[in-house]
C-alpha positions as CSV (number, residue, x, y, z in Angstrom):
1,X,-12.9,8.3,14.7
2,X,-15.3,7.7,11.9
3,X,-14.1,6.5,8.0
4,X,-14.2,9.8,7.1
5,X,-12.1,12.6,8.4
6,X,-12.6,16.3,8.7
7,X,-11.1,16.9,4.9
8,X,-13.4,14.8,3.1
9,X,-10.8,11.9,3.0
10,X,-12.3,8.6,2.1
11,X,-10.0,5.6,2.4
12,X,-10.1,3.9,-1.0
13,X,-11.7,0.7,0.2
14,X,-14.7,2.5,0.3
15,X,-15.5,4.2,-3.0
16,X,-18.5,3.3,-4.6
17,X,-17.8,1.1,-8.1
18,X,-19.8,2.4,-11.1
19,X,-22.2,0.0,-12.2
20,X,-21.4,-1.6,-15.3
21,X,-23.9,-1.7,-18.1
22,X,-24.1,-4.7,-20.8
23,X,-25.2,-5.2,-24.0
24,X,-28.8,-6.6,-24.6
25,X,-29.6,-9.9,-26.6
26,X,-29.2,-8.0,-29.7
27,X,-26.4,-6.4,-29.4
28,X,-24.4,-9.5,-27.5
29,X,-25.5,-11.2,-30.7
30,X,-24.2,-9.0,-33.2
31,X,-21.0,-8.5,-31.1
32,X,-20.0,-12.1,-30.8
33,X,-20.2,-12.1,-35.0
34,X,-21.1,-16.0,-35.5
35,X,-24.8,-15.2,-35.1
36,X,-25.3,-13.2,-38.6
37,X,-27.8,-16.0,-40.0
38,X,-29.9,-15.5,-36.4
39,X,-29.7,-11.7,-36.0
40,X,-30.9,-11.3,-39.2
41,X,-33.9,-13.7,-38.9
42,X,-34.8,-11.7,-35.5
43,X,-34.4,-8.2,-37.0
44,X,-37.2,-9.7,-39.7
45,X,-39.8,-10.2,-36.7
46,X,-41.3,-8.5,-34.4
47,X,-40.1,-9.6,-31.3
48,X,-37.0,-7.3,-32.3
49,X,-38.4,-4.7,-30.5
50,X,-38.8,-6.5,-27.0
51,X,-35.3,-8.1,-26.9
52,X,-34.0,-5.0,-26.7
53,X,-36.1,-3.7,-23.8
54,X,-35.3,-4.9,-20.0
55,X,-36.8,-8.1,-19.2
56,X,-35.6,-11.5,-18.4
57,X,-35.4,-14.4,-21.6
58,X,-33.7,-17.1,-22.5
59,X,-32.3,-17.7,-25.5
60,X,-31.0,-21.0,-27.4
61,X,-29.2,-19.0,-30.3
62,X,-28.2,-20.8,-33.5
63,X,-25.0,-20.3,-35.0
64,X,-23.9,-19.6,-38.5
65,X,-22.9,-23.2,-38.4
66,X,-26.0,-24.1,-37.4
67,X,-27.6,-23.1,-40.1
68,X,-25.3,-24.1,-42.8
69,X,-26.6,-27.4,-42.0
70,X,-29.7,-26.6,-43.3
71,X,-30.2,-26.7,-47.4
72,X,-29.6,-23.2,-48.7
73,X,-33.3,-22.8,-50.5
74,X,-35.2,-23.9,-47.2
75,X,-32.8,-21.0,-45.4
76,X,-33.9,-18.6,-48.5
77,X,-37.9,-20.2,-47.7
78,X,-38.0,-19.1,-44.3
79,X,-36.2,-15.8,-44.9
80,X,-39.1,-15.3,-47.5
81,X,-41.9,-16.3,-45.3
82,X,-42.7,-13.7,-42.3
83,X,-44.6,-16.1,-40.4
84,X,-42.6,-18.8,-40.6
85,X,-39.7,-16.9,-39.5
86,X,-41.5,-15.6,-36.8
87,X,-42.8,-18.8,-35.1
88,X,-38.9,-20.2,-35.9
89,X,-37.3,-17.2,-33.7
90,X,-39.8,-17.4,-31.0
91,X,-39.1,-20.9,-30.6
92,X,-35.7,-20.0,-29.9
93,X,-36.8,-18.0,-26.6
94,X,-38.2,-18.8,-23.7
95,X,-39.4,-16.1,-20.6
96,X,-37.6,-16.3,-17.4
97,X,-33.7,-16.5,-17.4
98,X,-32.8,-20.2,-17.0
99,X,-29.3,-20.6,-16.5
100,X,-27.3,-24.6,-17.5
101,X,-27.6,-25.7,-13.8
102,X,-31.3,-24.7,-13.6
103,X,-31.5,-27.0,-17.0
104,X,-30.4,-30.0,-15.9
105,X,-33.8,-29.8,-13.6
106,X,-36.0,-29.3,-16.4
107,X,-38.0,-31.4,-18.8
108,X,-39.8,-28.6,-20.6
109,X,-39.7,-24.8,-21.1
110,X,-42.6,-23.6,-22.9
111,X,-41.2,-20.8,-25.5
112,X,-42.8,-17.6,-26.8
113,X,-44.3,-19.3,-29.8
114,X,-46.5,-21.4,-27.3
115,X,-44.8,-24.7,-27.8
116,X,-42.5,-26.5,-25.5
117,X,-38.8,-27.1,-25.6
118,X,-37.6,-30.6,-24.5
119,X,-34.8,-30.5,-22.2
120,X,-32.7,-33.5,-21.5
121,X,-29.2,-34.6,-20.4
122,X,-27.3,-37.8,-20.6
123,X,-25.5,-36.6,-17.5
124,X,-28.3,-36.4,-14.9
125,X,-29.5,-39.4,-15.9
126,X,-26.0,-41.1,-15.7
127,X,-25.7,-39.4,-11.9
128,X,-28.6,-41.5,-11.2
129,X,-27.5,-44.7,-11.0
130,X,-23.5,-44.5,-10.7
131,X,-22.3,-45.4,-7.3
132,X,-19.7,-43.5,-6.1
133,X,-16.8,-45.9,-3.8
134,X,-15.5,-42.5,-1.8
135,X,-19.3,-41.3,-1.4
136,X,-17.8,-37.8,-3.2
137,X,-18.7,-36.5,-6.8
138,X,-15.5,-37.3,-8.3
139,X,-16.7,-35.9,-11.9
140,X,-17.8,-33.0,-10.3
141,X,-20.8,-32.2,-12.5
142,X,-21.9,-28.5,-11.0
143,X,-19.9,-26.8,-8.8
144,X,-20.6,-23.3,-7.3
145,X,-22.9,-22.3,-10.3
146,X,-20.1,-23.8,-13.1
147,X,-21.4,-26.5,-15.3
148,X,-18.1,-28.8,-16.7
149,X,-17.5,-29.0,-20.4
150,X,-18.5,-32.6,-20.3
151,X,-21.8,-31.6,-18.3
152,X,-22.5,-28.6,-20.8
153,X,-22.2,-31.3,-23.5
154,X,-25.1,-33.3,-22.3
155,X,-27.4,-31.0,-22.3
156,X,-30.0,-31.6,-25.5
157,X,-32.8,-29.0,-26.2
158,X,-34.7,-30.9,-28.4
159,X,-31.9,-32.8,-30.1
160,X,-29.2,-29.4,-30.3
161,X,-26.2,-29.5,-28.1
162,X,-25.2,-26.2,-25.5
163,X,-22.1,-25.9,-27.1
164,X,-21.3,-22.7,-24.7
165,X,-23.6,-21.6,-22.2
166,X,-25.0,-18.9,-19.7
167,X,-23.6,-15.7,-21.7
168,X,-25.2,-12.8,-19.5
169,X,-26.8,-10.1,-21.1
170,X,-28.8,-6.9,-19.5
171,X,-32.0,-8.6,-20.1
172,X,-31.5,-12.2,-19.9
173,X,-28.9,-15.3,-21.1
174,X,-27.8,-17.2,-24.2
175,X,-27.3,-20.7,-24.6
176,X,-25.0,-21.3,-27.8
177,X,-26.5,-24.0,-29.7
178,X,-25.3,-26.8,-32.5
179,X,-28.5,-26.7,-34.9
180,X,-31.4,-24.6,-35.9
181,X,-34.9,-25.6,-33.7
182,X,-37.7,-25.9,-35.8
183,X,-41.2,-25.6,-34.4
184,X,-43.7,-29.0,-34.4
185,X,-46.1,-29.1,-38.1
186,X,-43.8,-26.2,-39.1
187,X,-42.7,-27.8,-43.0
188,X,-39.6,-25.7,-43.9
């Protein structure tokens, strides 16, 4: 007898699950409420537009923190200068969703302001020439996908820290970072 009987029973096992819809860049920014600084600097731009269409993008997002580092009147500078704000946000994003693990292969990701990111991590390069007595990875670096607080750490994009990493969105991922990226011969 087939999975389905005369009546139009279905055994639960086999119901269909609803896809579940997320939130795009913006909104995951806006909801996570530590990225008021950065949303605002994106609504400013252009690129607005786009990261709330489907597509796939990376993102190394600023916090509020992040920013506070910066002097106040350079913040208030940018935030009065279009262009500068503009190259400063797409330097922040990069085509093609790059998840932490796919980082620690990297070197450079080339963002949408046509510069490159540099990409480096203590970690790999400490893998490289520790010798392991068991022949196992006893600090277990990546495993299944998950990158370790201590590996997530290591991870530099030019100089900022992943302070929390791969948050999925509908059309791409967010890589939480420690301080504000600032374009090459860009004088804030």
């Amino acid at each position: 007898m087939n999975q389905t009987s005369r009546r139009g029973y279905q055994p639960t096992g086999l119901k269909r699950k609803k896809k579940v819809q997320m939130a795009n860049l913006i909104e995951t920014l806006q909801a996570e409420g530590t990225f008021t600084t950065f949303t605002r600097a994106i609504k400013m731009t252009e690129i607005v537009a786009a990261l709330r269409e489907p597509g796939a993008y990376t993102m190394f997002a600023p916090t509020d923190a992040a920013f506070a580092q910066m002097k106040a009147d350079q913040v208030e500078d940018l935030f009065e200068d279009y262009e500068d704000m503009s190259k400063l946000v797409k330097y922040h994003i990069v085509m093609g969703i790059y998840r932490t693990t796919a980082l620690l292969d990297m070197i450079f990701l080339k963002t949408m302001e046509g510069q490159r990111l540099t990409i480096a991590s203590s970690a790999t390069n400490e893998r490289d020439t520790e010798s392991l007595v068991d022949g196992s990875d006893a600090h277990g670096y990546v495993v299944r996908d998950t990158v370790t607080t201590t590996l997530l750490e290591s991870i530099k994009v030019n100089g900022a820290h992943i302070t929390r990493g791969n948050v999925s969105t509908d059309n791409g991922i967010i890589h939480v970072i420690d301080k504000v990226l600032v374009p090459r011969f860009m004088v804030i």
